[in-house]
C-alpha positions in Angstrom: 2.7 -2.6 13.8 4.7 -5.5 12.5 8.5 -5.9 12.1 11.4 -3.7 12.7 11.9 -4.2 9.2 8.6 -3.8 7.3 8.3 -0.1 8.6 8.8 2.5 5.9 9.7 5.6 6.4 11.3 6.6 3.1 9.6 7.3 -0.4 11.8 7.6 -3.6 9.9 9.9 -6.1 11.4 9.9 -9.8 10.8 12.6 -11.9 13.8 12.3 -14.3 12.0 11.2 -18.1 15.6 8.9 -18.5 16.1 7.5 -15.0 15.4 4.1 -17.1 17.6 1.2 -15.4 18.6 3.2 -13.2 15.7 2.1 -11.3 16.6 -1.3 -10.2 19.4 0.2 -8.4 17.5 3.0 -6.3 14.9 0.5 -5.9 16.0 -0.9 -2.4 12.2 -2.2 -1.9 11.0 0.9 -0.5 8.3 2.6 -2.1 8.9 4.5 -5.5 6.4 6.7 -7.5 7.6 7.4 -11.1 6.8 9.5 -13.9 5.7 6.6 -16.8 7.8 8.5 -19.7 8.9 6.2 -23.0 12.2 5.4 -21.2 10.9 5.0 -17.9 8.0 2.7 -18.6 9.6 -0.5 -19.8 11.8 -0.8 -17.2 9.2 -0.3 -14.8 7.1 -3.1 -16.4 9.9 -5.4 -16.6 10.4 -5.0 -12.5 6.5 -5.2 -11.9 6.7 -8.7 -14.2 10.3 -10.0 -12.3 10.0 -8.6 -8.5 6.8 -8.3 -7.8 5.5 -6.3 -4.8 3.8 -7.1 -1.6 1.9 -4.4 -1.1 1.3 -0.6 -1.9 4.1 0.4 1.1 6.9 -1.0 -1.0 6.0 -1.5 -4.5 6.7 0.5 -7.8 3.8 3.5 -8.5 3.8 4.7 -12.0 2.0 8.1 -12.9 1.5 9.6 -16.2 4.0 11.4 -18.0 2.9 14.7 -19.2 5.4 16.1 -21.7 6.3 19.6 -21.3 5.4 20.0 -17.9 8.2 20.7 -15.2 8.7 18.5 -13.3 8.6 19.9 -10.0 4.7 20.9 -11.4 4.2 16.7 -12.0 5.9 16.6 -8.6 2.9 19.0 -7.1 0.4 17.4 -8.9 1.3 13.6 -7.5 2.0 15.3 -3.9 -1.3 14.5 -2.1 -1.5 11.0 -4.1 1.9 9.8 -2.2 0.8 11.7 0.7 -2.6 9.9 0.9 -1.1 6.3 0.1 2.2 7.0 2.4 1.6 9.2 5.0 -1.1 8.7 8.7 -4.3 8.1 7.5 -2.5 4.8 5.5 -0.4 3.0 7.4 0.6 2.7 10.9 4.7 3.5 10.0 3.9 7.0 7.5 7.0 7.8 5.7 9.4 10.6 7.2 11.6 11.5 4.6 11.0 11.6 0.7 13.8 11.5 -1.4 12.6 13.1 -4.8 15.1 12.9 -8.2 14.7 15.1 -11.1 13.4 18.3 -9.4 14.7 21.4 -7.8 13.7 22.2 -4.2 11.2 25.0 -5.2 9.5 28.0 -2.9 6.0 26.0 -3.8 7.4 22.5 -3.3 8.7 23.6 0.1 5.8 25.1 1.0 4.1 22.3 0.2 5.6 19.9 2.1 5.8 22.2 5.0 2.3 21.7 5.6 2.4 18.1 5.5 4.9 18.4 8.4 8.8 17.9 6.6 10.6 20.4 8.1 14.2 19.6 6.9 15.3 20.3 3.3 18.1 19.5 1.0 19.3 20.4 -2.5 21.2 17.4 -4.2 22.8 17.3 -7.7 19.6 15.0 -8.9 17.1 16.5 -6.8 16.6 17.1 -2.7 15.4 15.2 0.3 12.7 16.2 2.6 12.2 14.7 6.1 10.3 15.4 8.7 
């Protein structure tokens, strides 16, 4: 309920262990969940410490990085988390599309977001999009 222009509707979910400073480009003050690897992490830190967030709705999320698994199982494993923090029961403008880099569109990942009501999916060459 406040400005046209604090609404979000998009969450950017990185997944990619070397995204690194490639960060601070995607980051266009939306919300963004990423995986914490050795890479990742520092930069991550250094944009907590320099831009710091508002609130949850458009701030940096980091989640652990478990070595070895794929990461469209991390991507599974965080899906309620962003779900609960980003979607109806959280704010009154839940996000409608999820933009998600370092997975594959996967059978369980669509199904997945199926039931949380995305409906439109597509591949990318870093990942796929998801919107409802």
């Amino acid at each position: 309920m406040g400005s046209e222009g604090s609404s979000v509707q998009e969450v950017l979910v990185v997944l990619d262990p070397n995204f690194g400073d490639r960060l601070r480009d995607a980051w266009r003050g939306q919300p963004v969940w990423i995986t914490m690897s050795p890479i990742n992490a520092p930069e991550v830190q250094a944009l907590w410490a320099n831009r710091p967030s508002p609130n949850h709705l458009s701030g940096i999320t980091g989640f652990a990085h478990e070595e070895g698994a794929a990461a469209e199982d991390r991507f599974l494993a965080q899906l309620s988390t962003i779900d609960l923090h980003h979607g109806r029961y959280s704010t009154d403008t839940p996000y409608a599309e999820l933009t998600v880099i370092g997975a594959q569109l996967t059978e369980p990942i669509e199904a997945a977001l199926s039931e949380l009501g995305f409906s439109k999916f597509q591949q990318g060459p870093d990942g796929f999009s998801a919107t409802r």
